[in-house]
C-alpha positions in Angstrom: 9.1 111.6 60.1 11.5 110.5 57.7 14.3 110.6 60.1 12.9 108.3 62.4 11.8 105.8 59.9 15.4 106.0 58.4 16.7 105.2 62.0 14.4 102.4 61.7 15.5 100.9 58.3 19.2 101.4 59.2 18.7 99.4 63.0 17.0 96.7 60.7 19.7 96.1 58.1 22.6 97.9 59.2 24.3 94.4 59.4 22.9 93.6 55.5 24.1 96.6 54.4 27.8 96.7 55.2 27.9 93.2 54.4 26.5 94.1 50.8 28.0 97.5 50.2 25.3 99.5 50.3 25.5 103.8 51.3 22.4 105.7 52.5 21.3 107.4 49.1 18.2 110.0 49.6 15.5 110.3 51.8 11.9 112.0 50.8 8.8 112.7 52.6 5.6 112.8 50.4 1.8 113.3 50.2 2.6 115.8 53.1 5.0 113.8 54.9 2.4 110.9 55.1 5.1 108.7 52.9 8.9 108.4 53.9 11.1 107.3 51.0 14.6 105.5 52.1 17.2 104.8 49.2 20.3 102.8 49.7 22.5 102.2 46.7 25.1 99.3 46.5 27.8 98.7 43.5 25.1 96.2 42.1 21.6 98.0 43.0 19.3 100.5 44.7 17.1 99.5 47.4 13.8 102.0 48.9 12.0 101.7 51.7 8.7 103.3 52.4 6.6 103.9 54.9 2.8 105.1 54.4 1.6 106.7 57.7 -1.9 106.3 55.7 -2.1 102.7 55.2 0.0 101.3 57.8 2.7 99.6 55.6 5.9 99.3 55.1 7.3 97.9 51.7 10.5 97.2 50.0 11.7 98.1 46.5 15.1 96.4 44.6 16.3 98.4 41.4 19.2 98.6 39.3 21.7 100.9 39.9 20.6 103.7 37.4 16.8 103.5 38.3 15.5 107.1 39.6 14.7 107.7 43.1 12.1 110.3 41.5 10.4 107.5 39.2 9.2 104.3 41.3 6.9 103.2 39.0 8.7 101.9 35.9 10.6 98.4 35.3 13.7 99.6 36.8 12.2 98.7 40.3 10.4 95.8 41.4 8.4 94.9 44.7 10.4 93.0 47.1 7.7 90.3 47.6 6.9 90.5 43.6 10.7 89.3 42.6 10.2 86.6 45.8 7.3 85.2 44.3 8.9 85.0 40.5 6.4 87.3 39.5 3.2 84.7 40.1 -0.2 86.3 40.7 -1.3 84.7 44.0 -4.7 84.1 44.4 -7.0 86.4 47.0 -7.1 83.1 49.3 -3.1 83.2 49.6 -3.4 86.8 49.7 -5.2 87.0 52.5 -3.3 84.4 54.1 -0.5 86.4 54.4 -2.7 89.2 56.4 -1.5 89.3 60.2 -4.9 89.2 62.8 -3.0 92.4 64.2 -1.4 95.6 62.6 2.4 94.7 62.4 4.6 97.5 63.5 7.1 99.3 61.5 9.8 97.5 63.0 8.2 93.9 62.9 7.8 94.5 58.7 11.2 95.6 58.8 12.3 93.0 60.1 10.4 90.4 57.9 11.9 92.4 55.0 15.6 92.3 56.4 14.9 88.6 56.7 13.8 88.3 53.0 16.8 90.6 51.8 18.7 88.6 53.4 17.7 84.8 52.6 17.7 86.2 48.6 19.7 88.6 48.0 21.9 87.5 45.1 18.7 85.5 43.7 16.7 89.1 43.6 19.8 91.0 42.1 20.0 89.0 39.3 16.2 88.9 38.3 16.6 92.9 37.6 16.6 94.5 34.4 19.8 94.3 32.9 
């Protein structure tokens, strides 16, 4: 599973990422292969991708360049969307805003992300933990 979804995040951003330096790091399948873990490291940060087969999403993490691939939760990475946002809570109403009618595929929230990436790159880079 985690070979197909990395084929998926490099079709995405393969563009983004020789533009920005960044090398295929680590892949990892958890929770019994119902997560897929994608890391790409660049001379200026770490970027993983997941997948959860479970709940249908696909997310984005940006970390500095000595966070651990084994530790995602601790303030060496940082939600795509949450460094986006500056941080601000958003209310359930903008929340749910946000929620497609349909389930997006893999491909169509890779994409969104690749669009984000790429729109704020050097604005996200510089909100990590120095």
């Amino acid at each position: 599973m985690t070979i197909d979804f990395q084929r998926k995040v490099r079709r995405a951003l393969e563009d983004f990422f020789s533009a920005k330096g960044f090398k295929l790091d680590e892949t990892l399948d958890l929770d019994g292969g119902n997560k897929s873990l994608v890391f790409y490291s660049s001379p200026l940060c770490k970027l993983c991708f997941y997948q959860s087969e479970r709940d249908g999403e696909v997310n984005c993490l940006i970390g500095t360049i000595e966070a651990s691939n084994e530790e995602l939760d601790n303030a060496e990475w940082s939600y795509l969307n949450s460094l986006i946002s500056d941080g601000e809570q958003l209310s359930i109403e903008e929340l749910l805003a946000g929620v497609p009618d349909t389930p997006m595929s893999d491909e169509e929230q890779l994409s969104e992300i690749a669009i984000k990436l790429k729109q704020n790159f050097d604005a996200l880079v510089k909100q990590l933990p120095n």
